[in-house]
PyMOL commands that place a pseudoatom at each C-alpha (Angstrom):
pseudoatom trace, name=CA, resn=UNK, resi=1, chain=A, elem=C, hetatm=0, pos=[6.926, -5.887, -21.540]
pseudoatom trace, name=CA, resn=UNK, resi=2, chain=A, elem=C, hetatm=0, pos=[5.061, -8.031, -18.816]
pseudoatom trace, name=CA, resn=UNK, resi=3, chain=A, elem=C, hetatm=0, pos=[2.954, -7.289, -15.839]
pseudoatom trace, name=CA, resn=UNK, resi=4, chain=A, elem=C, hetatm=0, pos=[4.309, -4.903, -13.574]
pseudoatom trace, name=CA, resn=UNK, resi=5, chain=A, elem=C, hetatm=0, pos=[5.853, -6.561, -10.347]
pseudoatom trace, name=CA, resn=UNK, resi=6, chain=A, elem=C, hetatm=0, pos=[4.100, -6.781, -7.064]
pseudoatom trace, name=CA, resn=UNK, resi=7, chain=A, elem=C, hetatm=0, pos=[4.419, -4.442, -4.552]
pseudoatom trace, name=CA, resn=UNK, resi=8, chain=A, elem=C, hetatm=0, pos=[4.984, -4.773, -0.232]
pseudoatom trace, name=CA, resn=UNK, resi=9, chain=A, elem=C, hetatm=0, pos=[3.258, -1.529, 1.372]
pseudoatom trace, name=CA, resn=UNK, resi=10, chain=A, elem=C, hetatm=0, pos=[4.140, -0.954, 4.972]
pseudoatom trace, name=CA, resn=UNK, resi=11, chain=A, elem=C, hetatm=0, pos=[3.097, 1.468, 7.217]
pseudoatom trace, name=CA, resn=UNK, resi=12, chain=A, elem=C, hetatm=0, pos=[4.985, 4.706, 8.123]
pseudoatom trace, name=CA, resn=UNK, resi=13, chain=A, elem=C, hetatm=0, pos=[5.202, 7.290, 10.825]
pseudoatom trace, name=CA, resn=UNK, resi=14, chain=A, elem=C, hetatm=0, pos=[4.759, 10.258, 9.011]
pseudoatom trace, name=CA, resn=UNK, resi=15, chain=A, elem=C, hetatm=0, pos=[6.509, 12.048, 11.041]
pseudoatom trace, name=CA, resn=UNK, resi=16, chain=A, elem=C, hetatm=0, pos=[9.812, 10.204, 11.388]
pseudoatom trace, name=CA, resn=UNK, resi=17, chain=A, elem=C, hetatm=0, pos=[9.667, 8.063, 7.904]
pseudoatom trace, name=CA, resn=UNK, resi=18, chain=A, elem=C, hetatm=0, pos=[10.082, 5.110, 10.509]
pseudoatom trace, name=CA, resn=UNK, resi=19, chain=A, elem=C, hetatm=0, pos=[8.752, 2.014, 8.891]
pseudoatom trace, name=CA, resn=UNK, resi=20, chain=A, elem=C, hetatm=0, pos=[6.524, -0.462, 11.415]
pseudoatom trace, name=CA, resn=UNK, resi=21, chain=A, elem=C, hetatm=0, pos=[9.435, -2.937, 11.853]
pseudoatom trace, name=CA, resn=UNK, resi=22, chain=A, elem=C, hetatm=0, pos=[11.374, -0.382, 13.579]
pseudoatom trace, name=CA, resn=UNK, resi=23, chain=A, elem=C, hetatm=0, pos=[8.822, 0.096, 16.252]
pseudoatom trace, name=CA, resn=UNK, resi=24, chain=A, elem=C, hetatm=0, pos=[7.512, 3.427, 16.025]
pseudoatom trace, name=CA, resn=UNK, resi=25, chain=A, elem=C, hetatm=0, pos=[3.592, 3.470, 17.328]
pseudoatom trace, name=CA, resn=UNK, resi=26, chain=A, elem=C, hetatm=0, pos=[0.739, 2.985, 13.795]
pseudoatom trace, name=CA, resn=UNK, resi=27, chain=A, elem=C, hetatm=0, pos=[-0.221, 6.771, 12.936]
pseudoatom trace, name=CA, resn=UNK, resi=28, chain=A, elem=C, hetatm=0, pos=[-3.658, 5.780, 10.856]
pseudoatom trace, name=CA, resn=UNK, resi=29, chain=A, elem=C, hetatm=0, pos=[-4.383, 9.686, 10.840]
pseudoatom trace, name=CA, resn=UNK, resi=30, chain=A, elem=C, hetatm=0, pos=[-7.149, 9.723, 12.858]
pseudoatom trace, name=CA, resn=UNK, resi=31, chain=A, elem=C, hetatm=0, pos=[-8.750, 6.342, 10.963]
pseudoatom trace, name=CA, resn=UNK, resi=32, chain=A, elem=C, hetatm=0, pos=[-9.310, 2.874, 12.065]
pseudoatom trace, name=CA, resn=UNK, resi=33, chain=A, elem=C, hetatm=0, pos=[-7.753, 1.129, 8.815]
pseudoatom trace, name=CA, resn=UNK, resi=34, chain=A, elem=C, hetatm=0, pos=[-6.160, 2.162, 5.649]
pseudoatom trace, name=CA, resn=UNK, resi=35, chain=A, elem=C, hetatm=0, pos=[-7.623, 0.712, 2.725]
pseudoatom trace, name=CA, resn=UNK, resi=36, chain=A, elem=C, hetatm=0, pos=[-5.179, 0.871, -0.328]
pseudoatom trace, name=CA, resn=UNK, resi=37, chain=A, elem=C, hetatm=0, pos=[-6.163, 0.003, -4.113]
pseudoatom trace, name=CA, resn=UNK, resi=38, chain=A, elem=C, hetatm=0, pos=[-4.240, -0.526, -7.277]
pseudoatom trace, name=CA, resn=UNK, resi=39, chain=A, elem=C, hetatm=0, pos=[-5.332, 0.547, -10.354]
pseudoatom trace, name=CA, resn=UNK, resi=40, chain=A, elem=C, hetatm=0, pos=[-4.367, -0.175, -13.688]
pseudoatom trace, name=CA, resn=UNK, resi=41, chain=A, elem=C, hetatm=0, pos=[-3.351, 2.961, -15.941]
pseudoatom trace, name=CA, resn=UNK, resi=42, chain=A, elem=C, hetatm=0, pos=[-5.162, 1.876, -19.160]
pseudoatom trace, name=CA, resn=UNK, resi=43, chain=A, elem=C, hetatm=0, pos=[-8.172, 0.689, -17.964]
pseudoatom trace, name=CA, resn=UNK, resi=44, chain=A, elem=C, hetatm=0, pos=[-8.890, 1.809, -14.474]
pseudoatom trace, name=CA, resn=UNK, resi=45, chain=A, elem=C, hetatm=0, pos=[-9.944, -1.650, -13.294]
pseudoatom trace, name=CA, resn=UNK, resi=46, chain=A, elem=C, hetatm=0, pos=[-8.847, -2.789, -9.751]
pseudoatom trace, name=CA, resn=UNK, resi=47, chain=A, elem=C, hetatm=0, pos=[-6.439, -5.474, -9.749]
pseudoatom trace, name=CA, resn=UNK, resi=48, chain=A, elem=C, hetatm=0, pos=[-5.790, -5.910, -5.747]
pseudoatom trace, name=CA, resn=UNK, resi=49, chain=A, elem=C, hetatm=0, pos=[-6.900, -4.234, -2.897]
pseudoatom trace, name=CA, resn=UNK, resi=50, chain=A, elem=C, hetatm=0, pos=[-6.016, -4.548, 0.744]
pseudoatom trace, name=CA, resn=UNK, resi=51, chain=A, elem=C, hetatm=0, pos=[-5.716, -3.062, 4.423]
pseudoatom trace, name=CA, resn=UNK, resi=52, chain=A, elem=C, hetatm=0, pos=[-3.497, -2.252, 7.216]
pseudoatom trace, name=CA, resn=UNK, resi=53, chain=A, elem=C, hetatm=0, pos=[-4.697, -1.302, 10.519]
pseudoatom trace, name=CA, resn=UNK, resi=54, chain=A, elem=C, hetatm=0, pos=[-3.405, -1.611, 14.375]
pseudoatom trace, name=CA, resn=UNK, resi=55, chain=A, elem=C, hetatm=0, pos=[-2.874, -5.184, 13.871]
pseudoatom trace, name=CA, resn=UNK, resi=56, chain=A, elem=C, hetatm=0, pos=[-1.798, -5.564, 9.851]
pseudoatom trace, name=CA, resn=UNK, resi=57, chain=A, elem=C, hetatm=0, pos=[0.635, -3.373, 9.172]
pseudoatom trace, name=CA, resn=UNK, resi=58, chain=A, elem=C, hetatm=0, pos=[2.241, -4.627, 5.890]
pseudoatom trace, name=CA, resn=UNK, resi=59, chain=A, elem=C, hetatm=0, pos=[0.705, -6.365, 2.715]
pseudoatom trace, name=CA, resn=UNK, resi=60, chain=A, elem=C, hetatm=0, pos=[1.332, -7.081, -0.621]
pseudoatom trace, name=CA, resn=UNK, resi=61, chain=A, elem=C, hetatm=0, pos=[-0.509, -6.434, -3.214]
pseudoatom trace, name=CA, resn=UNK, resi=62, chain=A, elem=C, hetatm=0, pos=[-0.974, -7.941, -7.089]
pseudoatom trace, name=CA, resn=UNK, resi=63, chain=A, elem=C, hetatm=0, pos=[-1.481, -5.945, -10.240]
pseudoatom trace, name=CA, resn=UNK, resi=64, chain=A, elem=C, hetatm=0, pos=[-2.388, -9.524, -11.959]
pseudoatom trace, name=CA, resn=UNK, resi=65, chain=A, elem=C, hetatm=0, pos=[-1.783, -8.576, -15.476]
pseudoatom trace, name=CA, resn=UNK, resi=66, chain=A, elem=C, hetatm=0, pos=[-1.767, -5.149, -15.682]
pseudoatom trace, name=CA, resn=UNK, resi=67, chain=A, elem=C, hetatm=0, pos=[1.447, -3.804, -17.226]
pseudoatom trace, name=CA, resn=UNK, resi=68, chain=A, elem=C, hetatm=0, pos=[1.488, -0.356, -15.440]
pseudoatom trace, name=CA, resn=UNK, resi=69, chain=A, elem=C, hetatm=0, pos=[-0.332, 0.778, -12.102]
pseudoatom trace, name=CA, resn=UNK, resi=70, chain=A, elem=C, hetatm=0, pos=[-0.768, 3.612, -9.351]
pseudoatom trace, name=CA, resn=UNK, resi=71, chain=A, elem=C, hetatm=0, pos=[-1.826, 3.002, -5.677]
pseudoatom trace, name=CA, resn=UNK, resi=72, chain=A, elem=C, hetatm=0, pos=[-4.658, 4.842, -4.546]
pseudoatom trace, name=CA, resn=UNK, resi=73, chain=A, elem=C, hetatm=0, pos=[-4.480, 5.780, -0.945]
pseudoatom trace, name=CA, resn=UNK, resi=74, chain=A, elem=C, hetatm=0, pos=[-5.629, 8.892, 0.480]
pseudoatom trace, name=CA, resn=UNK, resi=75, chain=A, elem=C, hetatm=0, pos=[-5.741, 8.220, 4.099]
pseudoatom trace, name=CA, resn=UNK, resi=76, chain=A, elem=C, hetatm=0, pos=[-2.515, 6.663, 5.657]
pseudoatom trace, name=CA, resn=UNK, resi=77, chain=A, elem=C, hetatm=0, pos=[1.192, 7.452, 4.956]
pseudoatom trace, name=CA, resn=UNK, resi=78, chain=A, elem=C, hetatm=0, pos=[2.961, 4.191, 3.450]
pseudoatom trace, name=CA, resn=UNK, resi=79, chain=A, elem=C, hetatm=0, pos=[6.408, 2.579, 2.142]
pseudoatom trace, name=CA, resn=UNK, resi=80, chain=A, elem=C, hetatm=0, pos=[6.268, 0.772, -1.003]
pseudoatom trace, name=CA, resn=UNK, resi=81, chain=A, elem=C, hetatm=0, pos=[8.634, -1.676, -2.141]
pseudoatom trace, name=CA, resn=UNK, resi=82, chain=A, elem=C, hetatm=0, pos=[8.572, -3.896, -5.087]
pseudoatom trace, name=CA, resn=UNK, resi=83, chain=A, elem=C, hetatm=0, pos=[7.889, -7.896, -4.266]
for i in range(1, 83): cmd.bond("trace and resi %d" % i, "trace and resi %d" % (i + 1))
show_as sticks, trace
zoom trace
């Protein structure tokens, strides 16, 4: 088995499951930016980390070589894809 794949995260309207593309105003819940983490499974390190705020609101993170993974986000509501 190799690394897991990448993933694209995207910001969503929590209300209407709208992703960014299709327009809908960024809902950060109050905050100013959304900081989102991966973490690897076996070892808890950090592979990738990034943020989406008014002005980024999609990214793509790395899990490097990590073969399994689990975003941590406990602030916006997000799409993720696999890239």
């Amino acid at each position: 088995m190799g690394p897991a794949p990448g993933c694209v995260i995207t910001l969503v309207n929590s209300d209407t499951q709208e992703t960014w593309s299709n327009g809908y105003e960024v809902d950060l819940h109050g905050n100013q930016r959304c900081e989102l983490a991966l973490h690897d499974v076996a070892t808890g390190a950090v592979p990738d980390v990034g943020e989406l705020n008014d002005e980024r609101h999609s990214l793509t993170l790395d899990p490097r070589d990590s073969l399994l993974v689990y975003l941590d986000n406990g602030t916006c509501a997000v799409e993720v894809t696999p890239g």
